[in-house]
VOTOR-857408 format. One record per residue: z, y, x of N, C-alpha, C in turn. Coordinates in steps of 0.2 Angstrom, whole numbers, plus 5000, padded with zeros to 4 digits. Example, Ala and Ser with C-alpha at 12.3 -4.5 7.8 and 13.67 -1.06 7.14 Angstrom:
<rs>
503949725066503949785062503949845066
503549895064503649955068503950005064
</rs>
This chain:
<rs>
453850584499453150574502453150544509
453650574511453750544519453750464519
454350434513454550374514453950334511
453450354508452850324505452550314512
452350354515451850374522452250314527
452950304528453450264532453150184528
453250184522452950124518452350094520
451750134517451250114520450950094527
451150154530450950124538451450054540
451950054538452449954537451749914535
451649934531451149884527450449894530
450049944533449649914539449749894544
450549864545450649834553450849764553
450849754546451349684545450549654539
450049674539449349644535449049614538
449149554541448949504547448749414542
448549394535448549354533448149304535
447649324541447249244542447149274550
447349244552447449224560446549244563
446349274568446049284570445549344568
445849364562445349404559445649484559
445049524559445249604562445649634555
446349654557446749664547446749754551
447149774547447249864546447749884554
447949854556448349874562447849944565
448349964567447650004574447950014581
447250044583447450064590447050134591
447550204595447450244595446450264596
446450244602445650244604445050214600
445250174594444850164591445050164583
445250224583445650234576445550314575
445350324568445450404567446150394560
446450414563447050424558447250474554
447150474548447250534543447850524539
448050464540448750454535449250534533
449150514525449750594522449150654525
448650644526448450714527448450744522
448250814522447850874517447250884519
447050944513446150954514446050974519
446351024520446051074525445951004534
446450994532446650934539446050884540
445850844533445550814531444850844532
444550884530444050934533443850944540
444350984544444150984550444250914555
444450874554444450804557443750784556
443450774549442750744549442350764551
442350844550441950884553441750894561
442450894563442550904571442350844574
442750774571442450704578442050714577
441850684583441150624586441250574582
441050554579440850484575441050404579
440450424586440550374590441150354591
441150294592441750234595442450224589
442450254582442750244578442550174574
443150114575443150084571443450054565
444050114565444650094558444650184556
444550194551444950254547445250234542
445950274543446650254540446650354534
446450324530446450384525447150374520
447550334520448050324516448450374515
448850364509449250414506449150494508
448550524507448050574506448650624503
449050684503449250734501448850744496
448150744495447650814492447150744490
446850764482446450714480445850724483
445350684484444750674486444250684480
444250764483443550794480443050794484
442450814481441650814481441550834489
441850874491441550894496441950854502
442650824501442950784507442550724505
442450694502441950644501441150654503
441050684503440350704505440350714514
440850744515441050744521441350694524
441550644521441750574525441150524525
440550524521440050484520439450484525
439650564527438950614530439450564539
440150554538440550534546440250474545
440350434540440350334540439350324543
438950364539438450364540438350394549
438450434551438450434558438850394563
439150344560439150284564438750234568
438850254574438450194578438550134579
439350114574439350044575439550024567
439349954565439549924559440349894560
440449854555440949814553441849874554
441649914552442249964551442949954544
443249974547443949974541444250034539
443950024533444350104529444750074525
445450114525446050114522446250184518
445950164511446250234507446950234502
447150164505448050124502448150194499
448750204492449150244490448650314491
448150314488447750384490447450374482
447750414478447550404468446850424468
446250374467445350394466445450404459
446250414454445950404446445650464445
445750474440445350544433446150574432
446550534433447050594430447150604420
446650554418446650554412446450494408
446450484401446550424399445650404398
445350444400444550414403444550354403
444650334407444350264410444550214406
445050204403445450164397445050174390
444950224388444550254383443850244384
443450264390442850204391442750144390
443450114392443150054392443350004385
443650044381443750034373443250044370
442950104371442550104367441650074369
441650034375441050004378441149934373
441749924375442049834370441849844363
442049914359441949894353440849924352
440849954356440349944354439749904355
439849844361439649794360439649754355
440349754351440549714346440249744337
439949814339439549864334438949834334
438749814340437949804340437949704338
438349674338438249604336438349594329
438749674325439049664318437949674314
437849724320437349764318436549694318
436749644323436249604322436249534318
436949534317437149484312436749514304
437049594301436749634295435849604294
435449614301434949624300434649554299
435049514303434749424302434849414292
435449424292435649434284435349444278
434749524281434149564279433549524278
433449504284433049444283433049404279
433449384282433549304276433549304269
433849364266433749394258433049354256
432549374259431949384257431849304255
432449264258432249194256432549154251
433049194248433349174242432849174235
432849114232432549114227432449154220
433249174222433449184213433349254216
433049294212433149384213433549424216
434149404210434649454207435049414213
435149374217435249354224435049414229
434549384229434049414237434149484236
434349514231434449604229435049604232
435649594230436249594231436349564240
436149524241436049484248435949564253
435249584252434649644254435449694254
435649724249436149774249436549764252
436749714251437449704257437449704266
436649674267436549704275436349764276
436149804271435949864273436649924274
436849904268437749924271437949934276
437949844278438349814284437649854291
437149864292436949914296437049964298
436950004292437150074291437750084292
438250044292439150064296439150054301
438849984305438649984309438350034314
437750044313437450104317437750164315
438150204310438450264311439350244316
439250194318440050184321439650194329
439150154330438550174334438450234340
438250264334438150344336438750394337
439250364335439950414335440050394342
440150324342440650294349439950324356
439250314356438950374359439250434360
439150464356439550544355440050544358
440450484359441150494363441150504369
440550434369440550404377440250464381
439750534378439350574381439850614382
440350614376440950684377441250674384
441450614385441750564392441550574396
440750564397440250564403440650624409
440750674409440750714413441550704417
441750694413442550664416442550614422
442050574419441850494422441550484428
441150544429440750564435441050604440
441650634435441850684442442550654444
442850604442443350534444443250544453
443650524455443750524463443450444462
443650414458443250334462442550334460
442350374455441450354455441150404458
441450454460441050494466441050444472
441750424474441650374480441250314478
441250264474440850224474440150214475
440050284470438950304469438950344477
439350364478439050374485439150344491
439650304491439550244496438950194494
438750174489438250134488437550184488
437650254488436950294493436650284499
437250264503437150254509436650214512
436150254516435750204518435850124524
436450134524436850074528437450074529
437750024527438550034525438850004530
439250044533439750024539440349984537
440449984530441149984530441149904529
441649854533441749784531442349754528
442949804530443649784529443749864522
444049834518444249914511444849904508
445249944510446049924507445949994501
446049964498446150014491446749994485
447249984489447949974487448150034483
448350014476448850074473448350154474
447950144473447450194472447250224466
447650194460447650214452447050194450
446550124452446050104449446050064443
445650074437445750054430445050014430
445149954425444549904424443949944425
443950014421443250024421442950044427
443250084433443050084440443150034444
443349974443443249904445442749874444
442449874438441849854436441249884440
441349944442440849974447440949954455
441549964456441749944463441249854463
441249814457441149744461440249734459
440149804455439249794457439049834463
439449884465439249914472439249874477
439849824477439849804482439249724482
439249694476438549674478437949684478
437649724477437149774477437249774486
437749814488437649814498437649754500
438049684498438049624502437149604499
436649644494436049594496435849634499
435749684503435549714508435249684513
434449684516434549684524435049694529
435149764527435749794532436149834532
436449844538437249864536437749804535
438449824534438849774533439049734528
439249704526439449674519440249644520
440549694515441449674513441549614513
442049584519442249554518443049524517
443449584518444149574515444149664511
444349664505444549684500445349704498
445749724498446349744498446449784490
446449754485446849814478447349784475
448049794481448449764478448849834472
449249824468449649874465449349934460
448549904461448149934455448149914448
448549954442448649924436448249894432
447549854435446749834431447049784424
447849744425447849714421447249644420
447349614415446849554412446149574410
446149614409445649664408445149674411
445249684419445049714424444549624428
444949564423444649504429444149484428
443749494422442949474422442649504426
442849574431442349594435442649554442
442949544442443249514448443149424449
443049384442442849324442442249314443
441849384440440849384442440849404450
441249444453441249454459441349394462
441749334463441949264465441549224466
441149244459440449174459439749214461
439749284462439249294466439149324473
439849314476439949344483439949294488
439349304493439349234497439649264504
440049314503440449344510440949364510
441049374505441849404503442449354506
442849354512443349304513444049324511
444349384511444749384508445149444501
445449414498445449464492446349454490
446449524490447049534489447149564484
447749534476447949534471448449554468
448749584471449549564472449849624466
450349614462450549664458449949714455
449449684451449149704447448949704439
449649674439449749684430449549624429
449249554430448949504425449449464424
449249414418449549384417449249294420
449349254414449149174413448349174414
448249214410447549224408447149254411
447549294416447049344421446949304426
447549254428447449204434446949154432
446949134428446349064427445649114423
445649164424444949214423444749214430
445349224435444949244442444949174447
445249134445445049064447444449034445
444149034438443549004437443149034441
443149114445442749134448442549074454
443149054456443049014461442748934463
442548934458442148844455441748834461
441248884461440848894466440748914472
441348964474441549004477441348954483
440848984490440948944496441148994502
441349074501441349114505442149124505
442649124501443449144501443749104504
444049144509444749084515445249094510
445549174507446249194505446149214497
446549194495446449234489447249244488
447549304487448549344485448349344479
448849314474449049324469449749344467
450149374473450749354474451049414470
451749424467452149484464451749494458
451349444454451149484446451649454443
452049474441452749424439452549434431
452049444429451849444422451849354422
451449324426451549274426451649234425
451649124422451949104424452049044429
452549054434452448984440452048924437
452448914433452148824433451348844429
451248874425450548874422449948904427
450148934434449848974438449548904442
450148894442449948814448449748734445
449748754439449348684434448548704435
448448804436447748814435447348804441
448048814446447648794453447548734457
447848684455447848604453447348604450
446948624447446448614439445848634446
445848684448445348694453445148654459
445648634460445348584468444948534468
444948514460444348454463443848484464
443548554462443148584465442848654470
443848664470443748724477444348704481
444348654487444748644493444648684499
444348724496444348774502444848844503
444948874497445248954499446148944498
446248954503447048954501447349014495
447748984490447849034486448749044486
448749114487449449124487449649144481
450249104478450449124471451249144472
451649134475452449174476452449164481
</rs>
């Protein structure tokens, strides 16, 4: 645990990617530093500062998971800040479930999407029976949609059934209690979010990239603009929330990807996000060694005739 703790603090002191701009380093007077803390430590800290003059919490590689009440208790501290544009670092700090939830959510949201288009195809087919000429058609036509419905809608209702058995799992995840309650906040301090190796899976990614635009259309408060999930296993899986993110973040400037399991495909998913992108300086792509060199760089070659703006690190 020690050498984890030695690791990460290396890595908020050497995270300096774009010249000018405020990265994870700290300094004592304007830092509350919890790194490797426990609860009880974690508790009395929130509890006890003053809020004022805090502008980096270093929460990284956390001893003890972040439950309800240390989160409610860090929301209740970010929220009594008097000043915006803050940096929290929850690096190496696990927000998962501890269980194959979030995977099994997010399989069974895909198929049943894919239930409800078998289910509107059956019923177009339904229809259309009525248009066949011949009878003994339009009967057999009629049966074979009502079939194709009826497996449909009882596939339906089970994969509900699952997703309700889930529900309670899904809610009590350390990253959706923090997400639904960062995005409670009547004004969001936070601008800088390092959530490196934090055990985050596509289906808490998908929430992480609507919170966060949801707070950038806010009057107020701040809006993220450097992003840090390196070593999160989201895989290819995870990049439609990430390329919906690109094409609709008009503040987001840096995004860090680094060792996230994608492959070819995950690269030119989160590339198109950036067509239109007019807000990214950086985009790290670096250490997905799923990857391949020359196909990664034929896709970002493919991009500059229409994004010469964001520098893309690929090795």
């Amino acid at each position: 645990h020690l050498e984890q703790v030695a690791a990460a603090a290396a890595a908020a002191q050497q995270w300096a990617p774009m010249g000018g701009m405020t990265d994870f380093a700290t300094k004592a007077e304007q830092s509350l530093l919890l790194s490797g803390a426990g609860r009880e430590q974690l508790l009395d800290n929130l509890q006890a500062k003053q809020p004022f003059g805090y502008a980096k919490l270093d929460l990284s590689c956390l001893s003890c998971r972040l439950d309800g009440e240390i989160l409610r208790q860090l929301f209740a501290f970010l929220e009594a800040l008097p000043v915006i544009n803050v940096s929290l670092r929850l690096a190496h700090t696990d927000l998962g479930s501890g269980t194959d939830c979030e995977q099994r959510v997010f399989e069974l949201k895909a198929e049943r999407e894919m239930r409800e288009s078998e289910k509107a195809f059956h019923q177009k087919k339904k229809s259309d029976s009525s248009k066949a000429k011949d009878f003994s058609v339009s009967a057999q036509m009629r049966r074979s949609a009502e079939e194709g419905i009826n497996k449909a809608t009882a596939r339906i209702v089970a994969i509900d059934e699952e997703l309700a058995d889930l529900e309670p799992t899904r809610l009590a995840a350390p990253w959706h209690v923090f997400f639904s309650g960062w995005e409670s906040l009547v004004r969001n301090p936070i601008q800088h979010l390092d959530l490196s190796n934090c055990g985050l899976h596509a289906t808490g990614l998908a929430m992480l990239t609507s919170v966060l635009l949801e707070l950038e259309h806010r009057a107020d408060g701040s809006k993220i603009s450097q992003l840090l999930l390196d070593g999160n296993d989201v895989g290819d899986i995870g990049m439609a929330s990430i390329a919906s993110l690109l094409r609709l973040s008009g503040v987001l400037e840096l995004l860090a990807l680094r060792n996230i399991g994608i492959t070819d495909q995950g690269v030119s998913q989160v590339l198109s996000g950036l067509v239109f992108n007019k807000s990214l300086v950086m985009l790290d792509l670096r250490n997905n060694g799923l990857c391949t060199s020359t196909v990664s760089t034929a896709a970002v070659q493919g991009l500059r005739q229409f994004n010469n703006r964001t520098r893309i690190l690929l090795d």
